[in-house]
C-alpha positions as CSV (number, residue, x, y, z in Angstrom):
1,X,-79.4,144.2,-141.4
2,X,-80.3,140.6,-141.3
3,X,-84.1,141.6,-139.9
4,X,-84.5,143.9,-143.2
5,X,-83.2,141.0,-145.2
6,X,-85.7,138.5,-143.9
7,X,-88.3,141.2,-144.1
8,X,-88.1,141.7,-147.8
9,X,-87.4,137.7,-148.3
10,X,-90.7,137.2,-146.2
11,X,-92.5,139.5,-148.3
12,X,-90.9,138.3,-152.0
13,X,-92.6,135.0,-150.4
14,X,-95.9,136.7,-149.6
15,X,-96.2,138.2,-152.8
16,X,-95.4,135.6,-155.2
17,X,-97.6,133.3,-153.5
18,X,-100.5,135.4,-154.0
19,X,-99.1,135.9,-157.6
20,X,-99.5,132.1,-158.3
21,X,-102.6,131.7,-157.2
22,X,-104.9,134.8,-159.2
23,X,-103.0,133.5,-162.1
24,X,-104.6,130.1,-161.2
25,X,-108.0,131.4,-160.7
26,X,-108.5,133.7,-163.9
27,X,-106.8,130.5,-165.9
28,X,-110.1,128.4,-164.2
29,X,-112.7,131.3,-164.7
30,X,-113.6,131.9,-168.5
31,X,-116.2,130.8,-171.2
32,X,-117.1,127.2,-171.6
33,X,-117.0,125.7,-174.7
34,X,-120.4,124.7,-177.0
35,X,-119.2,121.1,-176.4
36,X,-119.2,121.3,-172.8
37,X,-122.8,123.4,-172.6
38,X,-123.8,119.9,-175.0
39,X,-122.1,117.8,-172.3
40,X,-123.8,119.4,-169.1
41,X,-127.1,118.7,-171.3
42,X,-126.6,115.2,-172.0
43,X,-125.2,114.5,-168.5
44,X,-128.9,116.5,-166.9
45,X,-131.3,114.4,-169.2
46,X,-129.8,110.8,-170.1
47,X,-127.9,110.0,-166.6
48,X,-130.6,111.7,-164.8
49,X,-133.5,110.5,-166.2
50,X,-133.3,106.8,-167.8
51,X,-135.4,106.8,-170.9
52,X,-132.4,107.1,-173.2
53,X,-130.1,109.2,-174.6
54,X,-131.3,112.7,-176.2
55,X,-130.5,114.4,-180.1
56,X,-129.3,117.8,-180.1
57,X,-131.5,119.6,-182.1
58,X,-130.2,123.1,-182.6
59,X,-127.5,125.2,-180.7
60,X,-127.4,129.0,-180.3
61,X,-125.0,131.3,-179.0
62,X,-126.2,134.0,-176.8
63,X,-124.2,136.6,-174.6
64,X,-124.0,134.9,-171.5
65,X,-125.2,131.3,-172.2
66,X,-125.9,128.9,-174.9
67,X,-129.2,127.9,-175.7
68,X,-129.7,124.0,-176.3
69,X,-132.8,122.4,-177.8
70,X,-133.2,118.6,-177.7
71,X,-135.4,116.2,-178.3
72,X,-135.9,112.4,-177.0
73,X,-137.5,110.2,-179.2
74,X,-138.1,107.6,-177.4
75,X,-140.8,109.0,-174.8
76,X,-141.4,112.0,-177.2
77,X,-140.1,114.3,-175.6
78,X,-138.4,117.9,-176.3
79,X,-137.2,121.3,-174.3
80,X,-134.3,123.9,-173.9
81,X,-131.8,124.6,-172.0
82,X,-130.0,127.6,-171.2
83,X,-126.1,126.8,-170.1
84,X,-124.4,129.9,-168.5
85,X,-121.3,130.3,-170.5
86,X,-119.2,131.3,-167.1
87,X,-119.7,128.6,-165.0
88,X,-121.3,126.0,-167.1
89,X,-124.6,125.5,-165.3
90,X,-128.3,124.9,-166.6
91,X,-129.5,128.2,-165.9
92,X,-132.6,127.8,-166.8
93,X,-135.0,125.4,-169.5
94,X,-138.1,123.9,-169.8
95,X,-139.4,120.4,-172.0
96,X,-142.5,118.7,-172.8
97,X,-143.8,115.8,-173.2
98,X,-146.3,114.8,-176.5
């Protein structure tokens, strides 16, 4: 009797432990907000690069990501950037210089 009883406590144990911790991860896994896809963007060009900081010239919201364009006055520069709305990440982008 007490072997069953520490098998089923064992398991409760098991279980909820497991529970806890795929509650943790979906809570960590979702959509960024369009103030964090601005963030990543301003983080990549101004602490990156040092000609100073960049305007946000438009944002869009796709399916999967945001699209970001920007511009830099002071070495005339411009581009967009794609931030994947799962994970938060420049996907992809491209900028030029006058």
């Amino acid at each position: 009797m007490k072997i069953n009883l520490t098998i089923v406590i064992t398991l409760l144990i098991l279980l909820t432990a497991c529970t806890k911790n795929s509650n943790e991860s979906e809570i960590q896994i979702g959509t960024i907000t369009e103030d964090q896809a601005i963030e990543t963007v301003k983080t990549q060009h101004e602490q990156k690069f040092n000609f100073g900081e960049i305007e946000i010239v438009s944002i869009l919201k796709k399916q999967d990501e945001y699209e970001i364009k920007w511009e830099r006055k002071s070495n005339c520069e411009s581009g967009i950037d794609y931030v994947d709305k799962k994970n938060g990440t420049i996907a992809r982008g491209m900028h030029q210089i006058c």
